[in-house]
C-alpha positions as CSV (number, residue, x, y, z in Angstrom):
1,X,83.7,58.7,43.9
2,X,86.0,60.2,41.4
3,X,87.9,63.2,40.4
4,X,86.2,65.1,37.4
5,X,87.2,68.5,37.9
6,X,89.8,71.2,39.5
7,X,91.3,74.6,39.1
8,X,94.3,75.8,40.2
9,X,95.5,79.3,40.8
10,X,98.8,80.9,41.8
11,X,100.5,78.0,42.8
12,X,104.2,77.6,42.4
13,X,104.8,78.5,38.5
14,X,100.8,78.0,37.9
15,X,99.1,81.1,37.2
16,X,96.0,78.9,36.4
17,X,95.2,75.4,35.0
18,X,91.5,74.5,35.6
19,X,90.8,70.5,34.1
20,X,86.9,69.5,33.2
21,X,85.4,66.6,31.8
22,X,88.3,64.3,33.5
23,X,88.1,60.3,32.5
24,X,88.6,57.7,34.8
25,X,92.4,57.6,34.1
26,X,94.6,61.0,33.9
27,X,98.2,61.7,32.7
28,X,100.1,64.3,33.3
29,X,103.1,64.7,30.9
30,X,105.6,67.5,30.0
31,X,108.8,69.0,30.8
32,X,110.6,69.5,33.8
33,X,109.6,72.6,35.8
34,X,106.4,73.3,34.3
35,X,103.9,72.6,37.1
36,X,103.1,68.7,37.4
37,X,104.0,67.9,40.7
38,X,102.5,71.2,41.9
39,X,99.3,70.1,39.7
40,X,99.5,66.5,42.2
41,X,100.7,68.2,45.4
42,X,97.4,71.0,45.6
43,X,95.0,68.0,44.4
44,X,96.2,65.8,47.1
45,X,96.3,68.5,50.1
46,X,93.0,69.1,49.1
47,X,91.5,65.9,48.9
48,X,93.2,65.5,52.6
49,X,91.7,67.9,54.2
50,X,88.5,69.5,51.8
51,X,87.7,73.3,52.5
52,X,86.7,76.0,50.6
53,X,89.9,78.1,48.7
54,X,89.8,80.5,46.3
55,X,93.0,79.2,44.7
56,X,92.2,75.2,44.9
57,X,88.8,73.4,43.9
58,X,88.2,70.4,43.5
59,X,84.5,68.7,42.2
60,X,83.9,65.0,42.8
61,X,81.4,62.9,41.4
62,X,79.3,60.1,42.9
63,X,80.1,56.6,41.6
64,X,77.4,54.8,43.3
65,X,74.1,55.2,44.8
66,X,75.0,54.9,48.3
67,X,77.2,57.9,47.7
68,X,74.4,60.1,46.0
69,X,72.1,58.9,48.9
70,X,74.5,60.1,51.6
71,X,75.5,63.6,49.8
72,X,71.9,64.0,48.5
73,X,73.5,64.7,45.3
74,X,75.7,63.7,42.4
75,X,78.8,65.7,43.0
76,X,80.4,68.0,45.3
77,X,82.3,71.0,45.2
78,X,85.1,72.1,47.8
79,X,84.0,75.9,46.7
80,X,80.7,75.7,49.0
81,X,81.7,75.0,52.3
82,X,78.4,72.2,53.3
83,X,80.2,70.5,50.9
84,X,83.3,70.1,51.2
85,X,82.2,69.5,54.3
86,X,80.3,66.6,53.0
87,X,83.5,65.3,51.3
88,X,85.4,65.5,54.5
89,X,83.0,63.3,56.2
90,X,83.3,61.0,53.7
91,X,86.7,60.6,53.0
92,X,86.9,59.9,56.5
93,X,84.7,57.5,57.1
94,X,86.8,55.4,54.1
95,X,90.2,55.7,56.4
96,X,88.6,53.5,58.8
């Protein structure tokens, strides 16, 4: 699976930064203070433990069939709680 989108609102010094359309590799770059680390920090705590929240979403994308097959789907969305759910499951079963 892989990241390919997220929004973020009222988070530290974010009001909102919502990302589509993200490529395999992502940089974040600017100035101290602006955000960055809050940008990691609310992707991460989300990917930990996916649930719905108005403030964080996250959408992954299916890399594999075995993934679509599982989810019965290409991606997931932490907005709809079955599947965040789904993404849960999943990211648990890869700890192991």
């Amino acid at each position: 699976m892989r990241l390919s989108s997220f929004e973020i609102r009222n988070t530290g010094p974010l009001k909102l930064v919502s990302v589509t359309d993200l490529s395999n590799v992502v940089v974040f770059a600017g100035p101290n203070g602006v955000g960055k680390t809050n940008i990691n920090n609310a992707v991460l705590t989300l990917a930990r433990n996916p649930a719905p929240n108005p403030n964080i979403w996250i959408i992954v994308e299916a890399t594999d069939d075995d993934e679509r097959q599982r989810w019965g789907r290409s991606t997931l969305d932490t907005r709809q709680p079955s599947e965040a759910n789904i993404l849960r499951t999943q990211l648990q079963r890869n700890r192991i």
